[in-house]
One Martini backbone bead per residue (centre of mass of N, CA, C, O) as a GRO file, in nm:
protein
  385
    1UNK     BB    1   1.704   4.140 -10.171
    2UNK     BB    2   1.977   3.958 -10.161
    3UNK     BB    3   2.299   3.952 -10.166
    4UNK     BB    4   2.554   3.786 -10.315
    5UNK     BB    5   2.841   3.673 -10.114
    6UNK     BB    6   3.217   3.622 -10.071
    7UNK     BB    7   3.394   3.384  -9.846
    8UNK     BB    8   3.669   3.344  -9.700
    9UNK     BB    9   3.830   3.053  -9.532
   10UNK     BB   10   4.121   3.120  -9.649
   11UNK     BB   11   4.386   3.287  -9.573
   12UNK     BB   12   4.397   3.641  -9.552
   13UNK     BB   13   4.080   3.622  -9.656
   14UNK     BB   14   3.955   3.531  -9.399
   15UNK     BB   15   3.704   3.528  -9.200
   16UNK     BB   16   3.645   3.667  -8.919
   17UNK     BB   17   3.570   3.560  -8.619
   18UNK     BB   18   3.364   3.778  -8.566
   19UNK     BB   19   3.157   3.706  -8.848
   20UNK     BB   20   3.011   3.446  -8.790
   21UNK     BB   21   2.735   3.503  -8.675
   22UNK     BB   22   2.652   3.615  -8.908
   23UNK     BB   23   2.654   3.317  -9.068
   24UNK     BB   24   2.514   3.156  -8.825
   25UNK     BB   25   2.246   3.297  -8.861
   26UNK     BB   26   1.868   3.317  -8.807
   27UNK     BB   27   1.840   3.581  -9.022
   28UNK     BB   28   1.736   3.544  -9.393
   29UNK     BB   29   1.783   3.852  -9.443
   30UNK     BB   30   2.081   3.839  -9.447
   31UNK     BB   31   2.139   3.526  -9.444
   32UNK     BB   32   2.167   3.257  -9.710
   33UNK     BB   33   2.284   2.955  -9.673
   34UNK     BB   34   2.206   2.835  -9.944
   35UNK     BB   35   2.412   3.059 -10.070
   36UNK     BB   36   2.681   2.916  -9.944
   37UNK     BB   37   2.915   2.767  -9.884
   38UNK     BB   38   2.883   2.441  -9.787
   39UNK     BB   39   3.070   2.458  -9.551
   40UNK     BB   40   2.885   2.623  -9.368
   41UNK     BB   41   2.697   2.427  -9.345
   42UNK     BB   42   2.788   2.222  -9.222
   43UNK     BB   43   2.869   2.355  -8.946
   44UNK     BB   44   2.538   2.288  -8.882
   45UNK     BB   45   2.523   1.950  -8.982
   46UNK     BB   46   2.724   1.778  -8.904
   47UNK     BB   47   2.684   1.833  -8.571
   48UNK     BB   48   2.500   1.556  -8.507
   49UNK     BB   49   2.429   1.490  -8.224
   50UNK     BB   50   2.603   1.370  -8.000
   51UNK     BB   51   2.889   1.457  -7.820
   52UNK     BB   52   3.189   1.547  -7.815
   53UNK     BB   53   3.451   1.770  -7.931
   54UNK     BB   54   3.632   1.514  -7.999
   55UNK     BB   55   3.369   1.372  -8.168
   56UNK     BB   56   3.367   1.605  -8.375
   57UNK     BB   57   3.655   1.649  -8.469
   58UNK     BB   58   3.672   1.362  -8.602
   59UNK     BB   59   3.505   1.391  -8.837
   60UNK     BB   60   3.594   1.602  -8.978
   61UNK     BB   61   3.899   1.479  -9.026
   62UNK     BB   62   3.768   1.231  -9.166
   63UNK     BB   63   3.646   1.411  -9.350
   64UNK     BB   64   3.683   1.493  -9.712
   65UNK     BB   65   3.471   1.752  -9.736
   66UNK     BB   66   3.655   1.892  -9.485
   67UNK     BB   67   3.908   2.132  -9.533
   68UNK     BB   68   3.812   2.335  -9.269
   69UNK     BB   69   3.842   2.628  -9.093
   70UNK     BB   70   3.783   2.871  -8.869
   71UNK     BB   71   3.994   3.056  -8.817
   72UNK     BB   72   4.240   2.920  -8.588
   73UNK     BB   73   4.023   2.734  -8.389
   74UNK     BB   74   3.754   2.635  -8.524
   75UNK     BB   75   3.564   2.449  -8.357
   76UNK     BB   76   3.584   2.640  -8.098
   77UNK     BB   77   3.404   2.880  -8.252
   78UNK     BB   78   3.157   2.712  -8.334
   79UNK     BB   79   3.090   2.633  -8.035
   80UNK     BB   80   3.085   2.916  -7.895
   81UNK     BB   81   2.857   2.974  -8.063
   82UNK     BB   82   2.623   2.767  -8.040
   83UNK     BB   83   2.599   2.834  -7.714
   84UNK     BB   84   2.522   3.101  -7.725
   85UNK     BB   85   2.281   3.054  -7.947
   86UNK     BB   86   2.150   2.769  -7.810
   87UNK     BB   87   2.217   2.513  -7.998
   88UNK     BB   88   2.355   2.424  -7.793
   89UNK     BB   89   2.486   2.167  -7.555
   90UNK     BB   90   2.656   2.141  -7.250
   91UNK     BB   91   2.790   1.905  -7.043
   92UNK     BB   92   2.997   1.876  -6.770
   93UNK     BB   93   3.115   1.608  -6.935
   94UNK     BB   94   3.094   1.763  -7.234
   95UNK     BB   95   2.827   1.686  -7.365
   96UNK     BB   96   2.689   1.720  -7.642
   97UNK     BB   97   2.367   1.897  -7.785
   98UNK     BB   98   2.143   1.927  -8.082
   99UNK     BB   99   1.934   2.128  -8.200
  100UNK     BB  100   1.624   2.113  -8.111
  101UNK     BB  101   1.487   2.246  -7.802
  102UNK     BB  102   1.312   2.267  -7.568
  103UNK     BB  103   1.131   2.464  -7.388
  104UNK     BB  104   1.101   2.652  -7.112
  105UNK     BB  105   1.014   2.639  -6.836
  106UNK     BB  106   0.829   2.761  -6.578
  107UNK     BB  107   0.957   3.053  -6.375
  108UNK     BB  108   0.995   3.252  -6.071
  109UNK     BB  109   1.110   3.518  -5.926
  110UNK     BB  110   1.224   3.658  -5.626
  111UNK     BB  111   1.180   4.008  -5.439
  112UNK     BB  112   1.260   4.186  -5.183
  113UNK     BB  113   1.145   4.511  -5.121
  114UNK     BB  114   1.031   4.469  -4.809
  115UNK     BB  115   0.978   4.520  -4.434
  116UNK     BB  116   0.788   4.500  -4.198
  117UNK     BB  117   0.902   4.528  -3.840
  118UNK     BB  118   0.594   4.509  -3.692
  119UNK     BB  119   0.466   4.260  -3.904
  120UNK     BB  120   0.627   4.108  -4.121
  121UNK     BB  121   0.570   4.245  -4.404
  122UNK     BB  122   0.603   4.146  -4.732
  123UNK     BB  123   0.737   4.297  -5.010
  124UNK     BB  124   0.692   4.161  -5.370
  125UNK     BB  125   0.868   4.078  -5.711
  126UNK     BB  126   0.771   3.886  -5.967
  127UNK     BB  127   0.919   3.703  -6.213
  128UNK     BB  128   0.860   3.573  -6.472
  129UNK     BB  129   0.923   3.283  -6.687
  130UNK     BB  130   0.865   3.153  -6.932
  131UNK     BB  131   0.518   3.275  -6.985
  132UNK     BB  132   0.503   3.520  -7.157
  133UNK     BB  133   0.317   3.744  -7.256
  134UNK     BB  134   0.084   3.676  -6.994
  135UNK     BB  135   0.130   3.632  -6.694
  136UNK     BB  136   0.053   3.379  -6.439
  137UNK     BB  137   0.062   3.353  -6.093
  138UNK     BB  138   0.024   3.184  -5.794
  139UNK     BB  139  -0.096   3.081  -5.484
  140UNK     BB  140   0.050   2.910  -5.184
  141UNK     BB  141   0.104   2.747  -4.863
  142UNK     BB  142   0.111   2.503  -5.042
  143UNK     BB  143   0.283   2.257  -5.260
  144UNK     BB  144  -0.008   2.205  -5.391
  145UNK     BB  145   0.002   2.398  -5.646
  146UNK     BB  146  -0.216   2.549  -5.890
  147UNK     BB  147  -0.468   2.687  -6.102
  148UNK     BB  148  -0.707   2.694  -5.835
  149UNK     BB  149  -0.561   2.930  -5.728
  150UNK     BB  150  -0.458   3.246  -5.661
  151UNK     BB  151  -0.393   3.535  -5.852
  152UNK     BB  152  -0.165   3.738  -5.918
  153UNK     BB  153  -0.218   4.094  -5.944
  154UNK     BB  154   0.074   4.215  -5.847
  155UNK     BB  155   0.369   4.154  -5.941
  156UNK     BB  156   0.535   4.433  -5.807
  157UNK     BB  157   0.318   4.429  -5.539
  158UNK     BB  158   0.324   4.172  -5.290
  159UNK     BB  159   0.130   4.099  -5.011
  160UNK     BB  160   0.276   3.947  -4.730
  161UNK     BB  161   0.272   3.737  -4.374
  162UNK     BB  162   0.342   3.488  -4.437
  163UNK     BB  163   0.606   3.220  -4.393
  164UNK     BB  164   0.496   3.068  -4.656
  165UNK     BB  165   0.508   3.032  -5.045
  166UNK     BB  166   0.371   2.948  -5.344
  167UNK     BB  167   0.480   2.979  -5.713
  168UNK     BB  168   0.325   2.973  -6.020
  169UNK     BB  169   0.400   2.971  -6.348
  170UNK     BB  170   0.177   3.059  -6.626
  171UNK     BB  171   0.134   3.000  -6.995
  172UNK     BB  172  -0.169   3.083  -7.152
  173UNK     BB  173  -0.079   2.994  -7.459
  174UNK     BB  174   0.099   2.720  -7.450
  175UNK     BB  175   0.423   2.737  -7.489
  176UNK     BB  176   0.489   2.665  -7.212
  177UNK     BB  177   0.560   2.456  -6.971
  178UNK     BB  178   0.492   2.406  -6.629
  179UNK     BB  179   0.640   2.442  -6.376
  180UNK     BB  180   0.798   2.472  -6.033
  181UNK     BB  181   0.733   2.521  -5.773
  182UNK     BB  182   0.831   2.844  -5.582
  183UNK     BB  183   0.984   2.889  -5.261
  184UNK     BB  184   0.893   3.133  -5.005
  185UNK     BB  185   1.059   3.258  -4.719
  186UNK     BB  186   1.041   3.447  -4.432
  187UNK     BB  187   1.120   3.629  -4.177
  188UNK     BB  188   1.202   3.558  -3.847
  189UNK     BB  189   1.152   3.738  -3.590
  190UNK     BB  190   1.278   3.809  -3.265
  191UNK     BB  191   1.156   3.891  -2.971
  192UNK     BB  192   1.224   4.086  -2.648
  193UNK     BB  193   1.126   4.117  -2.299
  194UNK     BB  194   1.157   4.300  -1.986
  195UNK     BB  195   0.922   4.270  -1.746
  196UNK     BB  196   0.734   4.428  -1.490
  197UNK     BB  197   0.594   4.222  -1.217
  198UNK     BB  198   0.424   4.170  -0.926
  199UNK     BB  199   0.620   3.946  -0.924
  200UNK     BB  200   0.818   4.059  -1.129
  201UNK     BB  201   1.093   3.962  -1.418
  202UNK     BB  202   1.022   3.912  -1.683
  203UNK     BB  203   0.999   3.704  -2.025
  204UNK     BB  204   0.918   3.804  -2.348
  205UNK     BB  205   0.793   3.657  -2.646
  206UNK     BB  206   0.808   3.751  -3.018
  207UNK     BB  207   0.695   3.685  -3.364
  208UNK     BB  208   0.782   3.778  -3.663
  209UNK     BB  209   0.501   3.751  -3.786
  210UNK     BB  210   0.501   3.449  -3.674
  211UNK     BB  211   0.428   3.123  -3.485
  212UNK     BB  212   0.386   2.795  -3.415
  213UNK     BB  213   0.660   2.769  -3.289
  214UNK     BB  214   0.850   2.821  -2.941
  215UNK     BB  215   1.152   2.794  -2.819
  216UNK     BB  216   1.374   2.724  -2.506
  217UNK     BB  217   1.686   2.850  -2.338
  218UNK     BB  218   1.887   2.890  -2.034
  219UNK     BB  219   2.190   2.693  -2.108
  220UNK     BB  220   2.283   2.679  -2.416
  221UNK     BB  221   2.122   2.493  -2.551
  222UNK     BB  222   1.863   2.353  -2.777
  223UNK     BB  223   1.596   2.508  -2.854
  224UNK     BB  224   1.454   2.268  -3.054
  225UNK     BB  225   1.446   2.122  -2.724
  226UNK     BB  226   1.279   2.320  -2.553
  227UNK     BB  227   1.093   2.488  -2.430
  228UNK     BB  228   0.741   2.575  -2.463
  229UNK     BB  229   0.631   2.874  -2.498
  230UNK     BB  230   0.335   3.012  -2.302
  231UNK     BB  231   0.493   3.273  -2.182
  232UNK     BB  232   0.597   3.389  -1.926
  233UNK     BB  233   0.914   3.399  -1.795
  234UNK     BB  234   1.135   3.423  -1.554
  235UNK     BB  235   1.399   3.603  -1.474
  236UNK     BB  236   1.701   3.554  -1.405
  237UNK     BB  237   1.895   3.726  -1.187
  238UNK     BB  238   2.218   3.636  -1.306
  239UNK     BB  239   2.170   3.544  -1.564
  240UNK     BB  240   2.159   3.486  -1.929
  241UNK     BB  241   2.135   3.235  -2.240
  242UNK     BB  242   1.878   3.307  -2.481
  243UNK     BB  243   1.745   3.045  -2.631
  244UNK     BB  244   1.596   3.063  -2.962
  245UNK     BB  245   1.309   2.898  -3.133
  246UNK     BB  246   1.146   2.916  -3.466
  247UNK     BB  247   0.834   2.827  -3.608
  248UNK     BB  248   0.711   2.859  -3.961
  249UNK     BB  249   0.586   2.638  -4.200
  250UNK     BB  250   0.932   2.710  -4.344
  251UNK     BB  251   1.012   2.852  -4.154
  252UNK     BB  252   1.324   2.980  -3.955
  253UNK     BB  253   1.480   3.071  -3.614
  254UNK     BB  254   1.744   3.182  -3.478
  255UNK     BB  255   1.841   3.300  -3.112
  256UNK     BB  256   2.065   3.527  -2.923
  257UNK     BB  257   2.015   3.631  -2.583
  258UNK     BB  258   2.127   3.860  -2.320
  259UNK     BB  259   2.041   3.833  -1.964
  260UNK     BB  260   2.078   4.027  -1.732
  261UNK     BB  261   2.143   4.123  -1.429
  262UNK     BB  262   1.924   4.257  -1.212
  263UNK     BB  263   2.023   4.592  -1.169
  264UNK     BB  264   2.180   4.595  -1.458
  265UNK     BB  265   2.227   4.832  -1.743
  266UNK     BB  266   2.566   4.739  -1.778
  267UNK     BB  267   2.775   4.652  -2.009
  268UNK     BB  268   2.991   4.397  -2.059
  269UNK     BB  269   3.271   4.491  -2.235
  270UNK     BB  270   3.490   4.341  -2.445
  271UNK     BB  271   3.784   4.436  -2.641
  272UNK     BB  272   3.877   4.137  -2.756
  273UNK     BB  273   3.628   4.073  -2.854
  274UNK     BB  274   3.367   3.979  -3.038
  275UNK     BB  275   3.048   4.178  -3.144
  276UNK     BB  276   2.694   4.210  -3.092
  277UNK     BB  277   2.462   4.432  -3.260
  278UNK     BB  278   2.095   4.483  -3.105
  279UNK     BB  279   1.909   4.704  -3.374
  280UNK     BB  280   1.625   4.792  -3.482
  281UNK     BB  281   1.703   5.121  -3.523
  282UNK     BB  282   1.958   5.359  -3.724
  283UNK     BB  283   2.002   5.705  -3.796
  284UNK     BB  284   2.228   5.886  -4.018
  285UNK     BB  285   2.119   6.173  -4.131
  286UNK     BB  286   2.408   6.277  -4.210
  287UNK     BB  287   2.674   6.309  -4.395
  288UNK     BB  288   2.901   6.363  -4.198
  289UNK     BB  289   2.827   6.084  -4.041
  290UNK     BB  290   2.858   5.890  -4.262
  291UNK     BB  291   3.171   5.949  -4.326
  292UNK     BB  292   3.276   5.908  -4.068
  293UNK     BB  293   3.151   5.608  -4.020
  294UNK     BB  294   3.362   5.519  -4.263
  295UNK     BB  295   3.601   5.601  -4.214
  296UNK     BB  296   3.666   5.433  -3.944
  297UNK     BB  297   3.603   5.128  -4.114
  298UNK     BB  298   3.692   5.102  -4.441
  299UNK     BB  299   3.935   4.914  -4.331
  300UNK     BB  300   3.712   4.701  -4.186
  301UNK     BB  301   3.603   4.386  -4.300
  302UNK     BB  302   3.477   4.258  -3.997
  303UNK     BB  303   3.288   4.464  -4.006
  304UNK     BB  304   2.946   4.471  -3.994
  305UNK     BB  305   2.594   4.529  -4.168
  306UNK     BB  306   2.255   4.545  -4.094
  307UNK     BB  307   2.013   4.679  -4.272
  308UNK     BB  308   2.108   4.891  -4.525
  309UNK     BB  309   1.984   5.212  -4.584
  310UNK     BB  310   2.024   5.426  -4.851
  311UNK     BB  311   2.037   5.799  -4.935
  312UNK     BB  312   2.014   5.995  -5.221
  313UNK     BB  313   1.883   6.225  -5.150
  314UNK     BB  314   1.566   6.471  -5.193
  315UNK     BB  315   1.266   6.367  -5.153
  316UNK     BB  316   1.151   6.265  -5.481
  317UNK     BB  317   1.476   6.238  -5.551
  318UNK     BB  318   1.538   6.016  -5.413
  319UNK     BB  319   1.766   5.726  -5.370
  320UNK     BB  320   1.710   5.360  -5.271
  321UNK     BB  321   1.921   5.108  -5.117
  322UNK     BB  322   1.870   4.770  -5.044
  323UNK     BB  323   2.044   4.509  -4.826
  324UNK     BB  324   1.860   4.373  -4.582
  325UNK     BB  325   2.049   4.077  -4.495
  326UNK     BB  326   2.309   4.168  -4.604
  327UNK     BB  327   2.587   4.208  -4.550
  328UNK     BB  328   2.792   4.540  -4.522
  329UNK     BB  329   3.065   4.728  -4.534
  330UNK     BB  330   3.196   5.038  -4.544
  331UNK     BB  331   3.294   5.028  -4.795
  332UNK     BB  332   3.036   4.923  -4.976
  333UNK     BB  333   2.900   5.188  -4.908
  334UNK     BB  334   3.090   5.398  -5.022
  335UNK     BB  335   3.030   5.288  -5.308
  336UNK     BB  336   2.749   5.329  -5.372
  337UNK     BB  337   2.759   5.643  -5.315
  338UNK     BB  338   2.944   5.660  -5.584
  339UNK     BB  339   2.726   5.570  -5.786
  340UNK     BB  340   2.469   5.719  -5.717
  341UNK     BB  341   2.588   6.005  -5.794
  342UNK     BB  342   2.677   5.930  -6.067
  343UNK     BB  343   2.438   5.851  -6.165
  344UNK     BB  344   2.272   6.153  -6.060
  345UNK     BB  345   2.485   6.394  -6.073
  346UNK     BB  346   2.563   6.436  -5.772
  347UNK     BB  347   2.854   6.486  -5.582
  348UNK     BB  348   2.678   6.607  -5.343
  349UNK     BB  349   2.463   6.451  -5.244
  350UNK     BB  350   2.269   6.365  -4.979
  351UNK     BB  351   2.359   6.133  -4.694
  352UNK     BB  352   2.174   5.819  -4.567
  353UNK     BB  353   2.191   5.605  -4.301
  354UNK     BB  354   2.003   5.268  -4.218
  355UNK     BB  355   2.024   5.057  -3.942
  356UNK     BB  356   1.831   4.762  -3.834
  357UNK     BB  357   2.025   4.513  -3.779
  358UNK     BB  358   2.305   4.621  -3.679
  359UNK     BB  359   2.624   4.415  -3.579
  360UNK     BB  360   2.957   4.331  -3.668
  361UNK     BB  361   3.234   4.333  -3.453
  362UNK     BB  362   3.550   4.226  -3.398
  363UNK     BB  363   3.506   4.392  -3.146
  364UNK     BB  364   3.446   4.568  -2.828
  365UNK     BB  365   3.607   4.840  -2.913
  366UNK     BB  366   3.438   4.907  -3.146
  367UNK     BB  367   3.189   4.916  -3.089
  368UNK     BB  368   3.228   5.175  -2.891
  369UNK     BB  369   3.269   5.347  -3.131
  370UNK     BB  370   3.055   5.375  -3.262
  371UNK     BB  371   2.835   5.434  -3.069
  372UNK     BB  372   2.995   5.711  -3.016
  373UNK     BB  373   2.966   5.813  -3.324
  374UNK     BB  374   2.611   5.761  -3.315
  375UNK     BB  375   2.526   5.820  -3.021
  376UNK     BB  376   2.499   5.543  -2.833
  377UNK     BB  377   2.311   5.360  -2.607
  378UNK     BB  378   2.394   5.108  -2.447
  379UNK     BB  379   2.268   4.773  -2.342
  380UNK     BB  380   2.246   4.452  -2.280
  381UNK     BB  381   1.989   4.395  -2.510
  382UNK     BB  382   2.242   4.480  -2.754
  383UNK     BB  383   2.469   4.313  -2.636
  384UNK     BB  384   2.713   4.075  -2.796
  385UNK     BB  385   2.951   3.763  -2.662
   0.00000   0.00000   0.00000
């Protein structure tokens, strides 16, 4: 049974703004509203209906049944109690609204845990929300999805080469009402090779997972409106810049890649223009190789590299970062490798980084110097300037 207890309001004995949580808590084994003084009482009940809080401010200072202000701040500590305990809603012009509010729908977080970068197979990680302890996802790739599509059997590992998918959370308890569908668009890379044929050095081209269309330029323009590829086709012999653009479901990509001119297989990198490496994978295997190349680049912020996967110790227990398509400078490799270590208690677990997608470097001098650092041999067809 509740012990009843005696709040000051005002003077030097007034509770403290830190204790109204508690006062106006919806727990009523700790505290019984209808218990406490009135005036406790009217702040949940008298700022009903919407108004911002100059006329919630308003009413109170106008009723003189209402004496008081709880803390220094009044009504502002009781709003911001309120908003925090999701009592109110606040909208953009200021306008105040009190609930009780309706449950919220359903919907479901994406997050990509890895990508097969041979098939374009995406592992993702579905996170229902608003959909009650058990939760149903369903999946298609058309926007029209119901829950009449396939059921995700498992929410932590859902494996897909699809191009998009839509993901719809529904609770089957009928708690929440369903929610819209959430779309999740995969990555689609561009690849080429120069082949030698027969005829001559062809140029093919092909996009992981797939791709329903496929154009190129190899003029500059804009590949949206470029030839459709059909298959190989020749490589100009003074060399090019092939524009592609690729497209699948509602997921889109465009890449620039340098064709060199045949029979020159030295890249002409100036040194003081910005350069970018593009490199399928690069694994940096002991800790002192990877200390080095933060060493060299950690004071350069416009330096960046994609697909950095770091790993912090060995075997069974090692622990993996992946920063996936996010660019991160060697400033931030360096401070996750400190927190990491710090995490698993081992100031000196060994650290190894792979970084799958290149980078962007200031200049040609720093790419030339990383390459250096990472003992890595150039050619045209990974460095663009």
């Amino acid at each position: 049974m509740c012990r009843k207890k005696k709040f000051w309001i005002n003077g030097p004995k007034a509770v403290a703004e830190s204790d109204w949580k508690s006062l106006i808590g919806d727990d009523p084994t700790l505290i019984m509203l209808d218990e406490l003084p009135p005036y406790l009482h009217m702040a949940h009940t008298v700022p009903v209906g919407g108004g911002t809080l100059a006329d919630v401010l308003l009413r109170a200072k106008t009723n003189p049944a209402w004496p008081w202000m709880p803390g220094l701040k009044g009504l502002d500590t009781l709003k911001s109690l309120a908003l925090e305990q999701g009592r109110w809603r606040e909208g953009t012009d200021g306008y105040l609204e009190k609930g009780p509010f309706p449950k919220e729908k359903t919907t479901v977080n994406i997050t990509v845990q890895g990508t097969d970068r041979d098939t374009g197979e995406a592992t993702l990680t579905l996170t229902p929300r608003h959909a009650g302890s058990n939760p149903q996802v369903h999946y298609s790739p058309q926007a029209q999805i119901s829950m009449e599509d396939p059921v995700v059997s498992d929410l932590d590992n859902f494996r897909t080469q699809e191009a998009t998918l839509y993901f719809l959370a529904v609770d089957p308890a009928g708690e929440h009402s369903t929610g819209e569908p959430v779309r999740w668009n995969n990555r689609l890379v561009i690849r080429h090779q120069v082949r030698t044929t027969a005829e001559g050095c062809k140029v093919e081209l092909r996009v992981v997972p797939t791709a329903a269309i496929l154009r190129f330029t190899l003029n500059g323009a804009n590949p949206k409106k470029g030839q459709l590829y059909e298959g190989l086709f020749p490589a100009p012999p003074e060399g090019a810049i092939l524009q592609v653009y690729a497209r699948a479901g509602e997921a889109e990509a465009q890449e620039t890649i340098k064709l060199s001119a045949l029979g020159n297989n030295q890249p002409q990198i100036n040194d003081g223009q910005p350069a970018y490496l593009r490199i399928p994978r690069l694994t940096i295997d002991t800790t002192e190789k990877t200390f080095n190349l933060i060493q060299a680049f950690r004071e350069d912020d416009t330096t960046q590299f994609k697909g950095v996967q770091v790993i912090i110790g060995e075997n069974e227990e090692a622990v993996i970062l992946k920063f996936n398509a996010r660019p991160v400078t060697a400033a931030v490799i360096e401070q996750s490798v400190r927190a990491l270590r710090q995490a698993i208690g081992d100031d000196q677990a060994s650290v190894q980084i792979t970084i799958r997608e290149g980078g962007h470097f200031r200049n040609g001098y720093e790419l030339k110097r990383f390459a250096e650092l990472c003992q890595l041999k150039l050619s045209p067809e990974v460095v663009l300037q």
